[in-house]
Every structure is written in structure tokens, then in C-alpha cells.
C-alpha positions as CSV (number, residue, x, y, z in Angstrom):
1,X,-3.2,28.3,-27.6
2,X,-1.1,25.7,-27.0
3,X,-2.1,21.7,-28.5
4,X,-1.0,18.8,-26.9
5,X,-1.1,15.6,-29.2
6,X,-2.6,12.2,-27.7
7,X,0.7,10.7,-27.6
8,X,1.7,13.4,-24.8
9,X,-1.2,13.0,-22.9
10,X,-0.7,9.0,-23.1
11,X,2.8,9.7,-22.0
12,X,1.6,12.2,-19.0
13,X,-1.0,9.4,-18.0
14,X,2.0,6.5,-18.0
15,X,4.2,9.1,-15.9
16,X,1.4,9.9,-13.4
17,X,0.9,5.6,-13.2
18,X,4.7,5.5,-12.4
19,X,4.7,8.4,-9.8
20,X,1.9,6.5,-8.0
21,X,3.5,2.9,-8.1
22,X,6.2,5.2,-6.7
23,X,4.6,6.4,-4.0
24,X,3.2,2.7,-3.5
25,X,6.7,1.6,-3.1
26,X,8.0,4.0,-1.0
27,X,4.9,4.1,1.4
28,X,5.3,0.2,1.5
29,X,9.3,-0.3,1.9
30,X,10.6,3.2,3.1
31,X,7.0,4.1,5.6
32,X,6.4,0.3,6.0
33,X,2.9,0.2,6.0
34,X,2.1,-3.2,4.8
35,X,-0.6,-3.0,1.8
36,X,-3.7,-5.5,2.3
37,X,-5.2,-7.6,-0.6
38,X,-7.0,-4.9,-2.8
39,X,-4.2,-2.6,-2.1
40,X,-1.8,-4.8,-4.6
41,X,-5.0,-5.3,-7.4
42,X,-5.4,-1.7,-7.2
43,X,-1.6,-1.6,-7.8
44,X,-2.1,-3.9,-10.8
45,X,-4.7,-2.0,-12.0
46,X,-2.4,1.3,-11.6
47,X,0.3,-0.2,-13.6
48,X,-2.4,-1.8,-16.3
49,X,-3.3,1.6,-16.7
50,X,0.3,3.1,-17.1
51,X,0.7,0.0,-19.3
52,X,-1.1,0.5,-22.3
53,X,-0.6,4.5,-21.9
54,X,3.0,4.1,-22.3
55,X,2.4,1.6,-25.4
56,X,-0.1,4.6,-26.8
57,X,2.9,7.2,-26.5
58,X,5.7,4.6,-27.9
59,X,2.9,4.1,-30.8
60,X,1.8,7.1,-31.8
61,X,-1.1,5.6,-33.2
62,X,-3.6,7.5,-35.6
63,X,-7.3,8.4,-34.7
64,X,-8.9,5.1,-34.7
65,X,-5.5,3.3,-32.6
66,X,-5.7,6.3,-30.3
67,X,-9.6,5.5,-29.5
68,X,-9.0,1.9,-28.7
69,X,-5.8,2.9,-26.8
70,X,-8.2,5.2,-25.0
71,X,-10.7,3.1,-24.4
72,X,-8.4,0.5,-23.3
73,X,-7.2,2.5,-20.8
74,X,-10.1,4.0,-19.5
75,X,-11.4,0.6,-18.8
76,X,-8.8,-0.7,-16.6
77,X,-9.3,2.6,-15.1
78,X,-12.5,1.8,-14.2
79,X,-11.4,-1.3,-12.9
80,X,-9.1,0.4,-10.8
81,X,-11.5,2.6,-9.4
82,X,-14.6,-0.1,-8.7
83,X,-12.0,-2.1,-6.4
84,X,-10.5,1.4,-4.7
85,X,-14.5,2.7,-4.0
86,X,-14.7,-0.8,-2.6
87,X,-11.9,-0.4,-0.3
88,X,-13.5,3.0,0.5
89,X,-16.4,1.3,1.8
90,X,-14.8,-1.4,3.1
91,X,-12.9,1.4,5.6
92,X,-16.3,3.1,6.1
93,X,-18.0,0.2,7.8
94,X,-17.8,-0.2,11.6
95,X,-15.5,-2.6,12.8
96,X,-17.8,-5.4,13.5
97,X,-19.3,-5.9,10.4
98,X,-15.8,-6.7,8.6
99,X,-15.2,-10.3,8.1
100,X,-11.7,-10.2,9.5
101,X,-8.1,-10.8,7.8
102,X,-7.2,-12.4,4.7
103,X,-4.5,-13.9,3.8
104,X,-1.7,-12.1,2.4
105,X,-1.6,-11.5,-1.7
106,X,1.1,-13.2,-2.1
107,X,-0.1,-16.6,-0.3
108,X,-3.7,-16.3,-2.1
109,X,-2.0,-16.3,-5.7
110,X,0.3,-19.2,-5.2
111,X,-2.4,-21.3,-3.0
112,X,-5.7,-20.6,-4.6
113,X,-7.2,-21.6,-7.6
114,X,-8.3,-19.1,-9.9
115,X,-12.0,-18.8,-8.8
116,X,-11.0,-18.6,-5.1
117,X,-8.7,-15.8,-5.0
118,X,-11.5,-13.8,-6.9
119,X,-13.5,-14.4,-4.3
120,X,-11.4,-13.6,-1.3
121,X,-10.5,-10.6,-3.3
122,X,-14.0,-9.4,-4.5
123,X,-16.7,-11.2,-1.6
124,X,-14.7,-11.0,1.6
125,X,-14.4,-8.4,3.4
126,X,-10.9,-8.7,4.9
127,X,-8.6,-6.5,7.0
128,X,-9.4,-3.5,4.3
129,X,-11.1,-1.7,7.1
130,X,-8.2,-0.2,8.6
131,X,-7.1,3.2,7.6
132,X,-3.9,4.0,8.8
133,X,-2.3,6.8,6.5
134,X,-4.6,9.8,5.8
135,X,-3.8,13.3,4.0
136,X,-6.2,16.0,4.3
137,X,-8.8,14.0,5.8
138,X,-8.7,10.9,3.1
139,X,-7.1,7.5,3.2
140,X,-5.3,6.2,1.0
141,X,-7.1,4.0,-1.1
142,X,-9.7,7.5,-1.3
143,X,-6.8,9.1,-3.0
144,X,-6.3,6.3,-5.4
145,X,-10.1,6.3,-6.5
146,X,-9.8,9.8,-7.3
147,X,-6.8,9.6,-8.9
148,X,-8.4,6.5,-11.3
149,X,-11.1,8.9,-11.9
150,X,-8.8,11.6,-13.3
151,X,-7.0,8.7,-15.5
152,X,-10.3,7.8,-17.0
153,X,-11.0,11.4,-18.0
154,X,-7.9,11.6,-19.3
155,X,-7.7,8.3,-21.1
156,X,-10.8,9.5,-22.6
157,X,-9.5,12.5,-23.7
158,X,-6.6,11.4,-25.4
159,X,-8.2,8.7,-27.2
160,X,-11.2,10.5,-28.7
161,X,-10.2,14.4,-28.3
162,X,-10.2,16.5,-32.0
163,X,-7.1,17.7,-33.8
């Protein structure tokens, strides 16, 4: 049977952030589909997670290190995830009851205070709603949800597995 320490499965979690970021990049600059607002804080989110996975496998930490790097992992996981499932829904509702567009990332950061990019990020429902890249029948920020969940799980498992 073959073992795989925590540090390798931090390091295979921190590869599979990079290979999406990449795949974020290239979709963005090479396919030129423009990402809305909850595309880039699911992009921070994806390289939060990568983040702390790549500081677990640099580490090497011992059991107790490799629970908090675990947990601390898993979490922004699930951070990820709540804001892709909300983008899911977002794309799930019928055109009408959308709010309309947002402004860009970008302009929010540098022209809102703290509390009001939150909100336009979090309460509005913005130009989210419209799915325009799909591969085997799900968009893209469906693909990102599942692919938080499977970071969680592993996250998990490399922070509290035996051995």
C-alpha cells in the first residue's frame, strides 16, 4: 500500500490551486471572457486556499501544525465554495429578478469603503447571472464549487488523516 504524508497532499492541494488560477488566467486573457465581481473573490479564495497548502508542504509541520494547517485550509475552502454556490444561484435565477451590473472589481476596491464593497459583493445581485462558458452541461463558477468541495475534503484529510 502506498502512504502519502500530509506534506504531499498539501503540496497536491497548492498544485491543483495553481492549475485552477491557471485556467482563470488563460480563460480571462487567452478566451477573453471577462470574470464578474465574485469571479475574482472566488479567485482569492482559490489562491487563499493554495496559500496556506503550499506553506503546509514548505513546513512540514507535525500532527498538531498539520491540523491547524488543515483546518485553515479547509476554511477558506468553504469560503470559496459559499460565494461559488452563490454565483450558482445567482446564474439559476431568471433574468428579471437579477439586480443588474456592478461595477467592475477593480473600481469597487479602490472606490468603496470597506463595508460597501462587501455589500455589493455579498447583497447585490449583479451581472453574475450570465453563464457563458459551460463543459458538460455546468458553468463555470459550478465547476469551481465542486472543485472547493474536493479541496475541503482534502484539506481535511491531510490535516487530521493517521500515520
Amino acid at each position: 500500500m502506498i502512504r502519502v504524508s500530509s506534506r504531499k497532499i498539501f503540496l497536491m492541494i497548492a498544485c491543483a490551486s495553481a492549475l485552477l488560477m491557471g485556467y482563470a488566467l488563460f480563460a480571462q486573457y487567452v478566451q477573453h471572457y471577462e470574470p464578474c465581481m465574485l469571479c475574482m473573490v472566488q479567485r482569492v479564495f482559490v489562491c487563499a486556499v493554495g496559500l496556506v497548502a503550499l506553506i503546509a508542504a514548505l513546513h512540514g509541520p507535525g500532527r498538531f501544525g498539520a491540523r491547524v494547517y488543515g483546518l485553515l485550509t479547509a476554511l477558506f475552502a468553504v469560503g470559496g465554495g459559499y460565494i461559488a454556490a452563490r454565483h450558482v444561484y445567482l446564474q439559476n435565477l431568471p433574468p428579471e429578478q437579477l439586480d443588474g451590473c456592478a461595477p467592475s472589481f477593480e473600481y469597487a476596491l479602490g472606490n468603496f469603503d470597506s463595508l460597501k464593497f462587501l455589500k455589493t459583493i455579498f447583497i447585490r445581485d449583479q451581472d453574475c447571472g450570465v453563464i457563458d462558458w459551460t463543459f458538460l452541461g455546468l458553468a463555470m463558477p459550478a465547476w469551481v464549487f465542486l472543485c472547493f468541495v474536493v479541496l475541503f475534503f482534502a484539506a481535511l484529510w491531510a490535516g487530521f488523516r493517521r500515520g
